[in-house]
mmCIF file as gemmi writes it, N, C-alpha and C atoms, coordinates in Angstrom:
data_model
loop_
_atom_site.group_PDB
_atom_site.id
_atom_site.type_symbol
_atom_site.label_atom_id
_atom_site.label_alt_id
_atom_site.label_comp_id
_atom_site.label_asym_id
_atom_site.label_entity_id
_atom_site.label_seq_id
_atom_site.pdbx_PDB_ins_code
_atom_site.Cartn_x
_atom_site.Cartn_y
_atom_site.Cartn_z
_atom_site.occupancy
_atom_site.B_iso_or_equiv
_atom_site.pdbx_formal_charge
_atom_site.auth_seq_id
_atom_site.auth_asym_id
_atom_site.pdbx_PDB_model_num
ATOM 1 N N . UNK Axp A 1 ? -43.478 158.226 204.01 1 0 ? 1 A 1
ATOM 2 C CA . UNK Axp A 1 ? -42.773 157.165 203.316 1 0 ? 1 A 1
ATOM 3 C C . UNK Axp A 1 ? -43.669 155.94 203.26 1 0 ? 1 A 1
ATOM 4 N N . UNK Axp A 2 ? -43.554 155.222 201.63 1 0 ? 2 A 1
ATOM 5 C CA . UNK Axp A 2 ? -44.481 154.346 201.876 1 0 ? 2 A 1
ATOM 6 C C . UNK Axp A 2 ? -43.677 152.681 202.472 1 0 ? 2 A 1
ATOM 7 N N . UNK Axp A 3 ? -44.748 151.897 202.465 1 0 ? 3 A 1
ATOM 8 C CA . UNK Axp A 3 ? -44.389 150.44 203.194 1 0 ? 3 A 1
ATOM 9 C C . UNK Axp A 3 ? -43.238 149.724 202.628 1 0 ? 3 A 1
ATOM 10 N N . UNK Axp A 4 ? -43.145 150.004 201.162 1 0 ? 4 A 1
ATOM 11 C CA . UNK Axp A 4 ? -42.14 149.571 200.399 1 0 ? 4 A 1
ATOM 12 C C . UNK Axp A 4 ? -40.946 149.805 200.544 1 0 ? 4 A 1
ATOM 13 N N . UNK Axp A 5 ? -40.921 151.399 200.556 1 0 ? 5 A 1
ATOM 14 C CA . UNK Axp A 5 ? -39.803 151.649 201.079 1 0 ? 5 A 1
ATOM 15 C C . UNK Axp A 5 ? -39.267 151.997 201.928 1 0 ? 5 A 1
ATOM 16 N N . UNK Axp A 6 ? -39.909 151.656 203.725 1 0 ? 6 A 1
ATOM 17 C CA . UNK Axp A 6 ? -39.236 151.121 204.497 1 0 ? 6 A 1
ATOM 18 C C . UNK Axp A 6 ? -38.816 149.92 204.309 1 0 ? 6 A 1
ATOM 19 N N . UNK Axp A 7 ? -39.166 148.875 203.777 1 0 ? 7 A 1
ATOM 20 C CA . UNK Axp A 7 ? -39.024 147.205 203.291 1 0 ? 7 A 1
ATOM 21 C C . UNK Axp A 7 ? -37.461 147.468 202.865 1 0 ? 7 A 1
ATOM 22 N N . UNK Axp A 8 ? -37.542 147.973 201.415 1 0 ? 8 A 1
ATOM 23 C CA . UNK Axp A 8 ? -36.331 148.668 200.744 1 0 ? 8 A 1
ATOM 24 C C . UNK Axp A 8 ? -34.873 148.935 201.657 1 0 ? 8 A 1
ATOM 25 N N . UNK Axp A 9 ? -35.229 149.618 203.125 1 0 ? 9 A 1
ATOM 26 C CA . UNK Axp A 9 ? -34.045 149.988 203.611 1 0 ? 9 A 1
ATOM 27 C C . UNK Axp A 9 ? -33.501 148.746 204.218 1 0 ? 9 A 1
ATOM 28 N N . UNK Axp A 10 ? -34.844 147.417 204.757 1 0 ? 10 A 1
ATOM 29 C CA . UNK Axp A 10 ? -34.465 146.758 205.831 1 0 ? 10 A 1
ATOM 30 C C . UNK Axp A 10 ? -33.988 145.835 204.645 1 0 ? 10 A 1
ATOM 31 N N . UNK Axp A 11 ? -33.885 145.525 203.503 1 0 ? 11 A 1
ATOM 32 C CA . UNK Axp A 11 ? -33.673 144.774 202.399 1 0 ? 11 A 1
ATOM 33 C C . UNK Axp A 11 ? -32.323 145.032 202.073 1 0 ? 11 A 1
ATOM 34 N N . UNK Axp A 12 ? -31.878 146.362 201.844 1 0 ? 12 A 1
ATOM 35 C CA . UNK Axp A 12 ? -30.673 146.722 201.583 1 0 ? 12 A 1
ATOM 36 C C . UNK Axp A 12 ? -29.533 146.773 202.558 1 0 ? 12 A 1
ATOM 37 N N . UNK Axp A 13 ? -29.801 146.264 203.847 1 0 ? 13 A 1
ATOM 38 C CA . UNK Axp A 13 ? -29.476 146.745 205.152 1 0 ? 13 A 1
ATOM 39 C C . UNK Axp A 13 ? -28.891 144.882 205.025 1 0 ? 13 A 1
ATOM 40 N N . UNK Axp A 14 ? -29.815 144.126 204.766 1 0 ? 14 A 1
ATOM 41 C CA . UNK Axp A 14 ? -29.39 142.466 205.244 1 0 ? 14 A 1
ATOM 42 C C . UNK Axp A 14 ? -29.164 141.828 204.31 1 0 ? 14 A 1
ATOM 43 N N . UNK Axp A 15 ? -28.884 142.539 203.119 1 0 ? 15 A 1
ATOM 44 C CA . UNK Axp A 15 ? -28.03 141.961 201.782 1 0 ? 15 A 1
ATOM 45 C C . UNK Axp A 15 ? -26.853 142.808 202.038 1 0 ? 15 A 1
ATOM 46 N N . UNK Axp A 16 ? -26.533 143.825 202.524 1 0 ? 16 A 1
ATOM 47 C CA . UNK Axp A 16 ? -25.103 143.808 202.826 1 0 ? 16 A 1
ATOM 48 C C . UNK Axp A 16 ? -24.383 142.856 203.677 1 0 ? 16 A 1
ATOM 49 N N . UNK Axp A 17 ? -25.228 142.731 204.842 1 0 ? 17 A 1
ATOM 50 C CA . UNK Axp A 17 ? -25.004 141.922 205.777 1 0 ? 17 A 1
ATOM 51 C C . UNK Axp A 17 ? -24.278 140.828 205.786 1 0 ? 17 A 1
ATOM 52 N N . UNK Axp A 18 ? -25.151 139.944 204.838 1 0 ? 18 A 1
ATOM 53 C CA . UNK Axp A 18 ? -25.43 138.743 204.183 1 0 ? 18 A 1
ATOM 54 C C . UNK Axp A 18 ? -24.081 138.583 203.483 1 0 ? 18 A 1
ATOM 55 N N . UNK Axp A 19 ? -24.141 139.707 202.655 1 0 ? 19 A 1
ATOM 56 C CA . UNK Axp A 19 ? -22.726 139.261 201.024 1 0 ? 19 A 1
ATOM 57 C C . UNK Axp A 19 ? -21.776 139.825 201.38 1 0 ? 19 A 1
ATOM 58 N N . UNK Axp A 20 ? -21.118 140.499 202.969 1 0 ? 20 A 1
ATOM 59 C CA . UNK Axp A 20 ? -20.079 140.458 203.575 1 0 ? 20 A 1
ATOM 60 C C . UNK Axp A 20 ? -19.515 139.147 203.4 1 0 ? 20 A 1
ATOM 61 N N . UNK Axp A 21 ? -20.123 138.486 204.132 1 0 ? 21 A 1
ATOM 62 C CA . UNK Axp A 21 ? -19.7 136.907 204.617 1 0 ? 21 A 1
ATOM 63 C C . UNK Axp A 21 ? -18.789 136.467 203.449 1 0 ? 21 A 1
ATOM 64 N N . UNK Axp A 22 ? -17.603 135.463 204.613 1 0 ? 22 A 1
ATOM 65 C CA . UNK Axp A 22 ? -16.651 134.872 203.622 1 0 ? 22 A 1
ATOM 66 C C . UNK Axp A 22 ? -17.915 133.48 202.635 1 0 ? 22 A 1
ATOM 67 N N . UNK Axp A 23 ? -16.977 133.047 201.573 1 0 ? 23 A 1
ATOM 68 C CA . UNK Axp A 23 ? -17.72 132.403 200.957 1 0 ? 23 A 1
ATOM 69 C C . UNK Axp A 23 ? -18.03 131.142 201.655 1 0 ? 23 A 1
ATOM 70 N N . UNK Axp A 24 ? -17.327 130.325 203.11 1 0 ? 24 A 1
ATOM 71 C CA . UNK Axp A 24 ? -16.833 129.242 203.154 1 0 ? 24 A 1
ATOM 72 C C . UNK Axp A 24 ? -18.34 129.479 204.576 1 0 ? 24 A 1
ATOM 73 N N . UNK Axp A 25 ? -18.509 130.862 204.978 1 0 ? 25 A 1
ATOM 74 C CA . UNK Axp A 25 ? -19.135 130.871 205.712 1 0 ? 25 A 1
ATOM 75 C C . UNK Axp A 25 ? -20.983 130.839 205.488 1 0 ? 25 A 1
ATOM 76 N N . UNK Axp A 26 ? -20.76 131.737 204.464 1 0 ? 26 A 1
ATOM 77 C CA . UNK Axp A 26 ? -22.103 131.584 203.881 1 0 ? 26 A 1
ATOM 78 C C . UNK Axp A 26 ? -22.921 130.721 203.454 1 0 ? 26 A 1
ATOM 79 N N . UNK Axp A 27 ? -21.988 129.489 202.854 1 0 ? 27 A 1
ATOM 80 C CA . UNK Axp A 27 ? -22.314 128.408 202.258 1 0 ? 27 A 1
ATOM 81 C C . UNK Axp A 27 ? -23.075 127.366 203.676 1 0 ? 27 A 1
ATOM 82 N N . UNK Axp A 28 ? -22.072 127.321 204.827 1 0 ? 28 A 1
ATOM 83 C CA . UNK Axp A 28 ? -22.544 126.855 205.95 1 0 ? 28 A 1
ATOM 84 C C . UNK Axp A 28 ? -24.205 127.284 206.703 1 0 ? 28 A 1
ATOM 85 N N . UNK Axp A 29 ? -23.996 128.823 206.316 1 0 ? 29 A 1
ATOM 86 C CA . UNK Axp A 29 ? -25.223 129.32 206.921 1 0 ? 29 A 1
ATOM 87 C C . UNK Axp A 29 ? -26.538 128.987 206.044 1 0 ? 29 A 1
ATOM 88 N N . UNK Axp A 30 ? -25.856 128.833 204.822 1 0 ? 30 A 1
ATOM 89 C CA . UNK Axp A 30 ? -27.446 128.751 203.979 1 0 ? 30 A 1
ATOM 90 C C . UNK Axp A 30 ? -27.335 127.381 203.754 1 0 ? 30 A 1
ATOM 91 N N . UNK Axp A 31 ? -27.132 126.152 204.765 1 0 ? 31 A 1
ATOM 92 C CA . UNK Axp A 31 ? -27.428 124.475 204.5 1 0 ? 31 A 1
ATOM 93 C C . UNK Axp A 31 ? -28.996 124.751 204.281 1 0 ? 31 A 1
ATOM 94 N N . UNK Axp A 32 ? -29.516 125.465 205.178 1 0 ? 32 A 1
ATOM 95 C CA . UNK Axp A 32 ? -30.939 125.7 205.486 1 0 ? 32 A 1
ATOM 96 C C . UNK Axp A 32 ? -31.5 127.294 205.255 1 0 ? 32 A 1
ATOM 97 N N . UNK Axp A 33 ? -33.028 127.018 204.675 1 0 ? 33 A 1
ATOM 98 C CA . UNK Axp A 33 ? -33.385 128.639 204.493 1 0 ? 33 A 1
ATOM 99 C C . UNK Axp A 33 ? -33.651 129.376 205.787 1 0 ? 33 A 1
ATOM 100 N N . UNK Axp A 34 ? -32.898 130.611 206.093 1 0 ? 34 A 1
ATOM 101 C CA . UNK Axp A 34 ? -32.412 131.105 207.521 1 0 ? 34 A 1
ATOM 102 C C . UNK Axp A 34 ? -34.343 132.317 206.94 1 0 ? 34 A 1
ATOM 103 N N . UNK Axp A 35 ? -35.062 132.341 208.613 1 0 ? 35 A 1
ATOM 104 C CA . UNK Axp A 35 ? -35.791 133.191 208.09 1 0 ? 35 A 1
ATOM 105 C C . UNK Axp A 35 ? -36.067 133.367 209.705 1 0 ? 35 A 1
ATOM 106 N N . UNK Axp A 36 ? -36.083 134.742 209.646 1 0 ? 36 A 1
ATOM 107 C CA . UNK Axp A 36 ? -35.88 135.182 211.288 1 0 ? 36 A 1
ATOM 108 C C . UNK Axp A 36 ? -36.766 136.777 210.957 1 0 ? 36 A 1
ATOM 109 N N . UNK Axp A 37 ? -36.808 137.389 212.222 1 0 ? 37 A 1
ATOM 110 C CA . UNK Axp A 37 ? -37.305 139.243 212.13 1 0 ? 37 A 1
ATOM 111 C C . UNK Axp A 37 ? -36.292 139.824 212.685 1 0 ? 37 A 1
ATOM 112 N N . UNK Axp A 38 ? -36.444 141.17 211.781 1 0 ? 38 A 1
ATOM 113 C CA . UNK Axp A 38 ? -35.519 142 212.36 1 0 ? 38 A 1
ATOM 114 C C . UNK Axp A 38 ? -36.527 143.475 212.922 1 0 ? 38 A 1
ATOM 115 N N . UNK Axp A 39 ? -35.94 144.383 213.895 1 0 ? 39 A 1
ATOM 116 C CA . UNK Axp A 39 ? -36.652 145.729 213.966 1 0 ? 39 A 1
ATOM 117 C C . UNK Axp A 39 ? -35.762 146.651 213.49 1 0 ? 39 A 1
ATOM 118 N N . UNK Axp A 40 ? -36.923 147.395 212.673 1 0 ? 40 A 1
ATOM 119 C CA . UNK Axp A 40 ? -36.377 148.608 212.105 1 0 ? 40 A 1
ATOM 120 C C . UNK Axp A 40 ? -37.194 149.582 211.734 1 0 ? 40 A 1
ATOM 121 N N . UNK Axp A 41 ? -36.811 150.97 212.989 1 0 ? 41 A 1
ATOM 122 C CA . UNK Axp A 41 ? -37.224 151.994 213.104 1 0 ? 41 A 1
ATOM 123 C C . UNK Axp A 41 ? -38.824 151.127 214.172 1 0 ? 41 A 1
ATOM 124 N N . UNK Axp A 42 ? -38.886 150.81 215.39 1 0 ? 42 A 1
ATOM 125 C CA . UNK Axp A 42 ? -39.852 150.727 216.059 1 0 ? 42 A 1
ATOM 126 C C . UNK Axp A 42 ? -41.015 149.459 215.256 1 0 ? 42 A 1
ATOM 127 N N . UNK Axp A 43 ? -40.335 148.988 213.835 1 0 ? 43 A 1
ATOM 128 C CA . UNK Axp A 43 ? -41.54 148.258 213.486 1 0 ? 43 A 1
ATOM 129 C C . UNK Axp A 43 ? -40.847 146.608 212.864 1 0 ? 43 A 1
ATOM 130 N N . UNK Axp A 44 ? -41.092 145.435 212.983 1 0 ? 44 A 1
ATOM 131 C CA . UNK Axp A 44 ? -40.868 144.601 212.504 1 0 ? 44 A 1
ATOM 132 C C . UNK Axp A 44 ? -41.077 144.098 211.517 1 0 ? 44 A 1
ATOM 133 N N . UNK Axp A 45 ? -39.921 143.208 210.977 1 0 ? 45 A 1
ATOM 134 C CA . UNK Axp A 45 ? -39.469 142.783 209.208 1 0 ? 45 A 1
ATOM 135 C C . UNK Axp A 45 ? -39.567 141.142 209.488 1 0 ? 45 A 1
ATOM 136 N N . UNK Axp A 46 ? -40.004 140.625 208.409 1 0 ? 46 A 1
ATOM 137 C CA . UNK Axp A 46 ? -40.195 139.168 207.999 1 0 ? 46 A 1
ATOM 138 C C . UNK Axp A 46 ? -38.778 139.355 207.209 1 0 ? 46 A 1
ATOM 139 N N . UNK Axp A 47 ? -37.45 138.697 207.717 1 0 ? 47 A 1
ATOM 140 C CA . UNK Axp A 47 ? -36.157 138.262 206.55 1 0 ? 47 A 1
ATOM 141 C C . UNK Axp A 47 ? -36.289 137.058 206.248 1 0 ? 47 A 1
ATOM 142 N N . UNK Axp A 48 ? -36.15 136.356 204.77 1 0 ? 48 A 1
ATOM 143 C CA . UNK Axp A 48 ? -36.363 135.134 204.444 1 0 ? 48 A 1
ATOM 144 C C . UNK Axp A 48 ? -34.832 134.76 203.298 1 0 ? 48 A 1
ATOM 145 N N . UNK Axp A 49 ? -33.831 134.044 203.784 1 0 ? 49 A 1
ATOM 146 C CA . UNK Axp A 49 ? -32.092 133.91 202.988 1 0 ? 49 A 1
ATOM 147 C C . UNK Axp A 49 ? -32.112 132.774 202.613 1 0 ? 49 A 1
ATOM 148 N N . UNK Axp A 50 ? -32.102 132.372 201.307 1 0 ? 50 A 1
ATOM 149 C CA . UNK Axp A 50 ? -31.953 131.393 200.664 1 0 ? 50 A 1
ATOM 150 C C . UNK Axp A 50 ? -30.832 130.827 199.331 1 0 ? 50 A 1
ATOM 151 N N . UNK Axp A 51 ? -30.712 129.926 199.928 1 0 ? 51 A 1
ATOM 152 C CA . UNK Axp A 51 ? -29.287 129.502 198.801 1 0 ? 51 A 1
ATOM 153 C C . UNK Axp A 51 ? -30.126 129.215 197.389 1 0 ? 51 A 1
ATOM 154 N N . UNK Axp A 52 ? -30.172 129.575 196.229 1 0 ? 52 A 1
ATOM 155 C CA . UNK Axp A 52 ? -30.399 129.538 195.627 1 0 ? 52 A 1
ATOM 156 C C . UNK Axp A 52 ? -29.441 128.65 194.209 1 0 ? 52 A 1
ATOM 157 N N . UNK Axp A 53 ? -28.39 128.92 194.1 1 0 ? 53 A 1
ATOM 158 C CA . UNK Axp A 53 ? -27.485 127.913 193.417 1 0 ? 53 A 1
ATOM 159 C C . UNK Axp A 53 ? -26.285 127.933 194.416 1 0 ? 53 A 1
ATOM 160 N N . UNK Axp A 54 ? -25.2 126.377 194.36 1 0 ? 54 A 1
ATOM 161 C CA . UNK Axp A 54 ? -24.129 126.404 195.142 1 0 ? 54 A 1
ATOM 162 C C . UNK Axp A 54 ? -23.31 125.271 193.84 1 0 ? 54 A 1
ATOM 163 N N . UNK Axp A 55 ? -22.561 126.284 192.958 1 0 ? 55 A 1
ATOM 164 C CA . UNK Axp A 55 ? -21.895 125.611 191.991 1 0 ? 55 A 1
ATOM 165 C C . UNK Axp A 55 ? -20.387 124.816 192.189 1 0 ? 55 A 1
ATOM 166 N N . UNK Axp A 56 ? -19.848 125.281 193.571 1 0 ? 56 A 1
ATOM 167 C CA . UNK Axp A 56 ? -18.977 125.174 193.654 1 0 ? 56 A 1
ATOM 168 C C . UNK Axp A 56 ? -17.832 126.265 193.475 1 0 ? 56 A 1
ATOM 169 N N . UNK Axp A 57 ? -17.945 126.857 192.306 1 0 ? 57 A 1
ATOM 170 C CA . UNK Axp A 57 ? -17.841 128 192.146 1 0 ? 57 A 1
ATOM 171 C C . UNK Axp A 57 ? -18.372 129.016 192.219 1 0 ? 57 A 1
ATOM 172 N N . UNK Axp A 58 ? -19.263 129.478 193.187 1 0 ? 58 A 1
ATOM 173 C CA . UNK Axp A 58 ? -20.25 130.704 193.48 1 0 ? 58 A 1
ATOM 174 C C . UNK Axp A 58 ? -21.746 130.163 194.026 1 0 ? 58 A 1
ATOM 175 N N . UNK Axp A 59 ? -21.65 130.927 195.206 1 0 ? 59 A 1
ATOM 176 C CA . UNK Axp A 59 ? -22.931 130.992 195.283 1 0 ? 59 A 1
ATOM 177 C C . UNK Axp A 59 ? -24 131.954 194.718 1 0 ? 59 A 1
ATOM 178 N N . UNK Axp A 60 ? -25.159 131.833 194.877 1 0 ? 60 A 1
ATOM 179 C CA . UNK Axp A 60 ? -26.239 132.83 194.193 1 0 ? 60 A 1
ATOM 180 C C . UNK Axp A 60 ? -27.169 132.267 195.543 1 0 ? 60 A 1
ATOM 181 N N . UNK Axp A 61 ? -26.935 133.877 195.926 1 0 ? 61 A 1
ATOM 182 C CA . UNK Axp A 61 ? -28.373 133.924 197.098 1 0 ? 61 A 1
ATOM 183 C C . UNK Axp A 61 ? -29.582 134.614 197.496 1 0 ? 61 A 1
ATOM 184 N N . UNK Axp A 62 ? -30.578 134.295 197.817 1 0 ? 62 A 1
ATOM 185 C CA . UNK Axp A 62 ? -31.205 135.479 197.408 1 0 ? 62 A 1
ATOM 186 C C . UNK Axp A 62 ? -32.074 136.151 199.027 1 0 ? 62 A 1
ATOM 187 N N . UNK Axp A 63 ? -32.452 137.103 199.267 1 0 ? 63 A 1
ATOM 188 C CA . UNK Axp A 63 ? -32.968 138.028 200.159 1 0 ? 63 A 1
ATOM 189 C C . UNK Axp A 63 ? -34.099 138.551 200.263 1 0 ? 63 A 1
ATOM 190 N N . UNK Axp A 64 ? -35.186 137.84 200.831 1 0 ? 64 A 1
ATOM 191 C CA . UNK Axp A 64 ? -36.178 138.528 200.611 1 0 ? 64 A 1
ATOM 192 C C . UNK Axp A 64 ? -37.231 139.168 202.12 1 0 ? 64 A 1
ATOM 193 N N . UNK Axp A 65 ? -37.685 140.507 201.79 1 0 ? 65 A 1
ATOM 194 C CA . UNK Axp A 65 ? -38.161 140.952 203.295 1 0 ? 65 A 1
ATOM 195 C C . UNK Axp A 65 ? -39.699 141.619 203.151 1 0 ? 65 A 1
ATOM 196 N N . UNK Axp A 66 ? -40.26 142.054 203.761 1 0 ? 66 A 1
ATOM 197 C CA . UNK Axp A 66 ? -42.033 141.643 203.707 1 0 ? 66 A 1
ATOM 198 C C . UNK Axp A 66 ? -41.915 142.134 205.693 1 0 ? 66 A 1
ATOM 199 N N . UNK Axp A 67 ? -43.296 143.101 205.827 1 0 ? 67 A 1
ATOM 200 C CA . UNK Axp A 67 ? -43.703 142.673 206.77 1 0 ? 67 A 1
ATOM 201 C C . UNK Axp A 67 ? -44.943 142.21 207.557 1 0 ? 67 A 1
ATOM 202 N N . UNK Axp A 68 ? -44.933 141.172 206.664 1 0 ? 68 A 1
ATOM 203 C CA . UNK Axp A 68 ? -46.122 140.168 207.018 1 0 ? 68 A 1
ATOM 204 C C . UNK Axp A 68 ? -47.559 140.621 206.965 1 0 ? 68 A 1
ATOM 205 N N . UNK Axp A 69 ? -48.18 141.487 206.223 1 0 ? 69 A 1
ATOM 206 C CA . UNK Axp A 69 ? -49.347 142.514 205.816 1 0 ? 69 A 1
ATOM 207 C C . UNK Axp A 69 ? -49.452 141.943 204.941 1 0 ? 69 A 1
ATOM 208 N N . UNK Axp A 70 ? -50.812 141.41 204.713 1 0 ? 70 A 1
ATOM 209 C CA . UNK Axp A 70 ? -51.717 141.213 203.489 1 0 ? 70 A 1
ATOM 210 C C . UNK Axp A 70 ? -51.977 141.913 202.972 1 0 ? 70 A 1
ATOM 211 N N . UNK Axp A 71 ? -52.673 141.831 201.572 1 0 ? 71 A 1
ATOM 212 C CA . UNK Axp A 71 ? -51.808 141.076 200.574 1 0 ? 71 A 1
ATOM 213 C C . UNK Axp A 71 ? -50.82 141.524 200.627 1 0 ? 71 A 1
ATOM 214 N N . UNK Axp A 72 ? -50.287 142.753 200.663 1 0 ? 72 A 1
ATOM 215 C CA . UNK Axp A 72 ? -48.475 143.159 200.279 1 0 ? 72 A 1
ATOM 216 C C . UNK Axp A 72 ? -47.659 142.237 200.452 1 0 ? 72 A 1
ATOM 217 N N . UNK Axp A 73 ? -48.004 141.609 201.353 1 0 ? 73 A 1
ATOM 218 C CA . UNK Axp A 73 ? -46.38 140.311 201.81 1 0 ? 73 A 1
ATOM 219 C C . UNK Axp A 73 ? -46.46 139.164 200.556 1 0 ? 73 A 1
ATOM 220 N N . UNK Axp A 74 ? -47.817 138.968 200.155 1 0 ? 74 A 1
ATOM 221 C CA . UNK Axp A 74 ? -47.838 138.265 199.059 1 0 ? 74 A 1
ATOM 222 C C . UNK Axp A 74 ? -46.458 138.205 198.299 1 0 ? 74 A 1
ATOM 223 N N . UNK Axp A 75 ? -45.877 139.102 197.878 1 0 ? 75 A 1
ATOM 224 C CA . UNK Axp A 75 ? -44.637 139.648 197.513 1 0 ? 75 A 1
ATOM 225 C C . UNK Axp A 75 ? -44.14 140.727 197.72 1 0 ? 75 A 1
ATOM 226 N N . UNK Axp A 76 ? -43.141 140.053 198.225 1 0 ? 76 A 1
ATOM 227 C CA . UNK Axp A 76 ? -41.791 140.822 199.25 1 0 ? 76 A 1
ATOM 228 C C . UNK Axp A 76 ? -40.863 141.152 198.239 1 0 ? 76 A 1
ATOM 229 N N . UNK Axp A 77 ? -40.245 142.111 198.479 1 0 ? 77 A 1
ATOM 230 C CA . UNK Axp A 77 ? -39.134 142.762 198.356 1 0 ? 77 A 1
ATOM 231 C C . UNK Axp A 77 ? -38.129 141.483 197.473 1 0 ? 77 A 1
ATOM 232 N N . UNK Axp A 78 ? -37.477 141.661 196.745 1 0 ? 78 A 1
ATOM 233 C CA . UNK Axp A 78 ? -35.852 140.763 196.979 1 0 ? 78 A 1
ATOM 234 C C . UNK Axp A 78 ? -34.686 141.141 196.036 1 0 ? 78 A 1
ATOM 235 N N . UNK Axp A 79 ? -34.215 140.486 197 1 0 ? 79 A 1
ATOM 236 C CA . UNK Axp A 79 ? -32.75 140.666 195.476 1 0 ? 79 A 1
ATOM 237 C C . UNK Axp A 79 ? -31.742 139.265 195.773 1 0 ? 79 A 1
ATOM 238 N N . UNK Axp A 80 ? -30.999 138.978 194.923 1 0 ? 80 A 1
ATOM 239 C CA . UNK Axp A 80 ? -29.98 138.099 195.078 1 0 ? 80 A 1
ATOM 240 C C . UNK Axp A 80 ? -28.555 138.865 194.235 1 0 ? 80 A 1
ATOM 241 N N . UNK Axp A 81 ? -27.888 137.705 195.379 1 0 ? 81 A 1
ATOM 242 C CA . UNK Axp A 81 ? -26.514 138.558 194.875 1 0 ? 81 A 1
ATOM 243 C C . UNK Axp A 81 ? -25.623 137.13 194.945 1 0 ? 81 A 1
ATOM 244 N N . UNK Axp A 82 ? -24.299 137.445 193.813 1 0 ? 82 A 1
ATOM 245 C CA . UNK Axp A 82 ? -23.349 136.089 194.086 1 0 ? 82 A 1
ATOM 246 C C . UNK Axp A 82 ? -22.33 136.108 194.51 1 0 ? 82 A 1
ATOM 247 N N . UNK Axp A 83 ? -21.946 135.196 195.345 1 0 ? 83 A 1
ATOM 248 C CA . UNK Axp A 83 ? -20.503 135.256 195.985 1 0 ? 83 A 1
ATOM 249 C C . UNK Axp A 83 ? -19.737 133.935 195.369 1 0 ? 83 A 1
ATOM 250 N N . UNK Axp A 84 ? -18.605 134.738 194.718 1 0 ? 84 A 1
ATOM 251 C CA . UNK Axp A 84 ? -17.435 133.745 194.518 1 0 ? 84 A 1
ATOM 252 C C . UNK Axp A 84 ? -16.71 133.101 195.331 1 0 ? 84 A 1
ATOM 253 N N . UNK Axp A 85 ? -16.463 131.867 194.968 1 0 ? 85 A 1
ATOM 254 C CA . UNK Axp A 85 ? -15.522 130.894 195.934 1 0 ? 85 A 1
ATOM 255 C C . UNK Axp A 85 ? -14.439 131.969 195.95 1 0 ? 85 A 1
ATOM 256 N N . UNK Axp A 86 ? -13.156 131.583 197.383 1 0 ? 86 A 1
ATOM 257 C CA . UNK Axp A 86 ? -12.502 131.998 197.526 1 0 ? 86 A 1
ATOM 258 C C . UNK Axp A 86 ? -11.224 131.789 196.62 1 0 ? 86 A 1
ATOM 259 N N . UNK Axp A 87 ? -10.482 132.121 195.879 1 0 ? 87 A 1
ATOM 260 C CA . UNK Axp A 87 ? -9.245 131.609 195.187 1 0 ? 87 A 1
ATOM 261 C C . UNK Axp A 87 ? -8.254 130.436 196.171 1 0 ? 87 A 1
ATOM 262 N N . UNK Axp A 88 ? -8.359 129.429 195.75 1 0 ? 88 A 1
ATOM 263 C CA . UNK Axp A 88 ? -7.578 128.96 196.535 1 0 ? 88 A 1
ATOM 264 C C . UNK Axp A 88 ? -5.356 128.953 196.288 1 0 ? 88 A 1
């Protein structure tokens, strides 16, 4: 399996994670870009979560993971996904 797509699993693994979250919570977590490591499968991930729009009505966030290997990390992995405000 190549590098990518271990990246791929740890990518798909912390955008679920991530776009669980209620909307009221997420918004709190992403004041700031959250960028931490995770292990997966014996080897470590660069995660980098960023708020990308906060309309009031939805966020748009995005996910990006890399593990820190030149050039490849150059560009990482990502995806973004949006979460709707809650109905009040």
């Amino acid at each position: 399996m190549g590098r990518r797509e271990d990246w791929r699993k740890v990518l798909e693994s912390e955008v679920e994670r991530w776009s669980e979250l209620p909307y009221d919570q997420l918004a709190s977590a992403l004041q700031d870009v959250q960028v931490y490591e995770v292990e997966f499968e014996s080897k470590r991930y660069q995660v980098e979560v960023q708020l990308l729009e906060n309309t009031g009505r939805y966020l748009h966030v995005m996910v990006a993971v890399d593990d820190g290997s030149l050039p490849e990390s150059i560009l990482p992995l990502t995806h973004s996904f949006i979460r709707e405000a809650d109905a009040e």
